[in-house]
N, C-alpha and C positions, 0 to 999 in steps of 0.2 A: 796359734791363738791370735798371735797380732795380724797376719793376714785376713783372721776371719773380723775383726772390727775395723780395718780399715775397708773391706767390702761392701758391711753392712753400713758402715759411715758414707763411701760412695753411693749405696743405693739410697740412701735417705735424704742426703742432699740432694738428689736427680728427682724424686718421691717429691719432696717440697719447695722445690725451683719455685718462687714467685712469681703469678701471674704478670704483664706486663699492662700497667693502667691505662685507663684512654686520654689520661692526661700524658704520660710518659710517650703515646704515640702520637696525638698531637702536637708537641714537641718535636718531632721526626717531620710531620707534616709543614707543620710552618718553616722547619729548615727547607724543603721542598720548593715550598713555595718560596721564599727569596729568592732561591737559583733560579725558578721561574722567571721570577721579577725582573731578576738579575739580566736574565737574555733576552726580555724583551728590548728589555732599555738597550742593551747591545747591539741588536739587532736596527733599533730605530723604530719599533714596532707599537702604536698608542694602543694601551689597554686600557678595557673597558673594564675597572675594577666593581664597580658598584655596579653598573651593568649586569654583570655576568652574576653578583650573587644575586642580585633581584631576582631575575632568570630563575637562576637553579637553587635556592634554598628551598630543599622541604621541611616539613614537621613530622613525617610518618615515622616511626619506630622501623630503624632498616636494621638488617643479622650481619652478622659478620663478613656471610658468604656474599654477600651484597659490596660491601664495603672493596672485600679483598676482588671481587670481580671490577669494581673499578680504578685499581691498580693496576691491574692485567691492562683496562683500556689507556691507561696513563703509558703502561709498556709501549704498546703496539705506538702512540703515537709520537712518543720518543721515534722509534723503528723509523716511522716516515720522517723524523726530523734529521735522522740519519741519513735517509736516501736522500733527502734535497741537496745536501753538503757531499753527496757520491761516499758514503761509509755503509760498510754492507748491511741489510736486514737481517737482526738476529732476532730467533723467536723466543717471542715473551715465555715464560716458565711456566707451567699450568701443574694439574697434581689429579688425585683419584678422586672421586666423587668423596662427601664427607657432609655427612646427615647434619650433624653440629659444628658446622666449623669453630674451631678458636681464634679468638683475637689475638692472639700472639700470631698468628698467621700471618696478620695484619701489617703488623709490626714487624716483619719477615722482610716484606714486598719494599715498607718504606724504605730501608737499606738497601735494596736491588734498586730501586728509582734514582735514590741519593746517587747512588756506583754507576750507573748509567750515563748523567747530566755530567757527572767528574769526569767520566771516560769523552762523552763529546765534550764539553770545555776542554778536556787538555787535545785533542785530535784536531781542535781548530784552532788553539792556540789562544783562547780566551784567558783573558787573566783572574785567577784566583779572589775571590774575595772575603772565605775564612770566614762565613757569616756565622757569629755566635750561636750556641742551643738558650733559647728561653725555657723558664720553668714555669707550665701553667698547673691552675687548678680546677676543681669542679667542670671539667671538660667530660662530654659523655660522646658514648661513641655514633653518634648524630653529628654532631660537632666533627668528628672526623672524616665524616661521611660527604658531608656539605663543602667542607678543607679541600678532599680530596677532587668531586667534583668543579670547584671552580678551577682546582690545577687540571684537571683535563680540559677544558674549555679555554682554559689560558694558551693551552697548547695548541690549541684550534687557532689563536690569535697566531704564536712561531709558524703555525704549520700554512697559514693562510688560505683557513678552510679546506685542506684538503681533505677533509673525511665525505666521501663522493659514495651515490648509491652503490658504485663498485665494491665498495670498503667493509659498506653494510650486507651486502648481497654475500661476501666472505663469511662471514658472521651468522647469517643465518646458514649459509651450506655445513657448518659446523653444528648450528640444530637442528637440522635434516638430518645428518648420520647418529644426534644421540640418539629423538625419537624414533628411529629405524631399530636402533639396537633394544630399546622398550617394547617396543613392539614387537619382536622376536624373540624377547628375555618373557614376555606375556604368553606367547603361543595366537598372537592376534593377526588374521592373515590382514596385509594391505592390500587393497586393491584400488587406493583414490590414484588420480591422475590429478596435474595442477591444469587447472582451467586459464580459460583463455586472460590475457591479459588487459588490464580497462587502463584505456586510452585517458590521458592527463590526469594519473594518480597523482598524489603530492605526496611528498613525506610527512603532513599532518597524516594524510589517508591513511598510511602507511604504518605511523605510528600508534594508530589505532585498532591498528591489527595487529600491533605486538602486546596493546593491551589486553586485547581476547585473552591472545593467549595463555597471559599471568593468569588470567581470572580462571578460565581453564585449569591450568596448574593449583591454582588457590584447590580448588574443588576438590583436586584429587587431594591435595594437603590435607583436607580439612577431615574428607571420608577416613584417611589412613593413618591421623593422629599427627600428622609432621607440621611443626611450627611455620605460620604462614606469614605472609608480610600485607599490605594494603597498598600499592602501587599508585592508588588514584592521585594523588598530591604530583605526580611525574608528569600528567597531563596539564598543560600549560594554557594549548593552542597555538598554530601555525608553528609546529614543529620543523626545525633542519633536518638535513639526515646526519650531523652530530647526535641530534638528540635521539634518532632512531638507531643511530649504533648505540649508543647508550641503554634504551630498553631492550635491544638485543642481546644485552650484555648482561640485564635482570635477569631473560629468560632463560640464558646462559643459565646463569649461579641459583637460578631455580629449578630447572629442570637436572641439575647436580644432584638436588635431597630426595627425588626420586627415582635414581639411576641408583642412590648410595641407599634406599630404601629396602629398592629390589636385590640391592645384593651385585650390583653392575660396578666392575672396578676398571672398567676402560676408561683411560682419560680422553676426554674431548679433543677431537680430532681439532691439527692445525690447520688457519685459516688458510686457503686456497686465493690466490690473486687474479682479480679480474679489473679487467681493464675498461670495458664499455657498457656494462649496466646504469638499464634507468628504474628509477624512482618503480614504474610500472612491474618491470623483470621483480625489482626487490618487492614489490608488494604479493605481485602472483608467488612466488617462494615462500611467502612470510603465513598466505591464504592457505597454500598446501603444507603447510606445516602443521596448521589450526587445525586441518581436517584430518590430518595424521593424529594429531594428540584425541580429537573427537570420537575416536576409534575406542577408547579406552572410557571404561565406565568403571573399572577396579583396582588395583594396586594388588590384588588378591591371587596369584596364580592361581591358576584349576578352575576359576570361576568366570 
């Protein structure tokens, strides 16, 4: 009898685990961000604080899977801040496609970030500096959203702009093999080839064609009931290709509620490294990707 209420005492506490607030992961983020801070000034590096939120602050209502997709790009650019200092490339952690992600997910990623900057400060020898947790309030998870990308953009500043069309051309080869897999989980034969490539694209250009393709996705969202986001606030004008790895990384965590719709529990394949792409190559990729998703007018197998 007492094993059977200490069972039922363990299932109930697992049963009602408290959610983790966006104030409690905010909190995680601003630690973040001072290590950021932290290694700029180390480094000798002037950041552009106010700059960068100018830049990147939106207002859209973003989901979780948005949020924790740009943790993943915080990973990978740690990754490269590894390789500058000669410390190997380890791959960022990804997971199954997941219709609703949760925000404790979120809050997941921020401890692998934290673990990450601890592992390079002690590997270089940086000294500690034990920066206290603040306790905020009335934070919502926009606020974390917004946190989190000016810490990737910060990283842009350590990394000294390396995110190169090469980087992003990675990135999209990863939604090449989801929508291949949709497209064969449909019964939908492909037969597009990528068309020829147009001489002095820019990564505004470029960026514009990852907007399609949200909006494309929007579509299907919208036909098949799954929660949609409004991307337009992303668009700025004269986009880097930071910012186009970045909407890459929307389409990414978008085309997730669609793969987890269909019943698709492959994870996204890992990025592949290329070394001499341009701006161009990543646009033609980005083009045949459009045309790939354009193939699809249903979420509905059999139809």
């Amino acid at each position: 009898m007492i094993k059977k209420f200490i069972v039922i005492a363990l299932i109930f506490n697992f049963a009602t685990a408290k959610d983790i607030t966006p104030n409690e992961v905010y909190s995680e983020v601003m630690l973040i961000t001072d290590e950021v801070h932290y290694l700029l000034k180390h480094f000798g590096i002037k950041h552009d604080h106010e700059g960068i939120i100018k830049r990147t602050k939106i207002e859209t209502k973003v989901k979780p899977r948005n949020t924790w997709q740009i943790t993943y790009e915080i990973m990978v650019k740690i990754n490269l801040l590894r390789e500058e200092y000669n410390l190997p490339f380890i791959e960022p952690i990804n997971m199954k496609p997941i219709l609703n992600l949760n925000s404790n997910l979120v809050y997941e990623q921020t401890q692998r970030v934290i673990t990450e900057i601890n592992i390079f400060k002690h590997r270089l020898k940086i000294e500690e500096m034990n920066f206290k947790q603040k306790i905020y309030k009335n934070k919502t998870p926009l606020d974390v959203f917004n946190t989190l990308t000016h810490i990737s953009v910060s990283l842009d500043e350590l990394n000294k702009g390396i995110v190169t069309p090469s980087f992003v051309f990675g990135e999209n080869m990863r939604l090449y093999d989801d929508i291949s897999i949709i497209l064969q989980t449909l019964g939908i034969e492909d037969k597009t080839i990528p068309k020829a490539k147009v001489v002095g694209q820019t990564p505004a250009m470029v960026f514009d064609i990852g907007m399609d393709i949200l909006e494309k996705i929007k579509h299907l969202q919208i036909s098949s009931g799954i929660d949609f986001v409004d991307f337009n606030e992303f668009k700025k004008g004269d986009e880097s290709p930071s910012e186009v790895f970045t909407i890459t990384q929307m389409v990414i965590s978008e085309i997730q509620t669609i793969k987890a719709y269909l019943g698709i529990d492959i994870i996204t394949a890992a990025a592949t490294k290329y070394n001499t792409k341009t701006p161009a190559e990543v646009g033609q990729l980005m083009s045949w990707n459009l045309r790939k998703l354009n193939l699809i007018t249903t979420l509905n197998k059999g139809r």
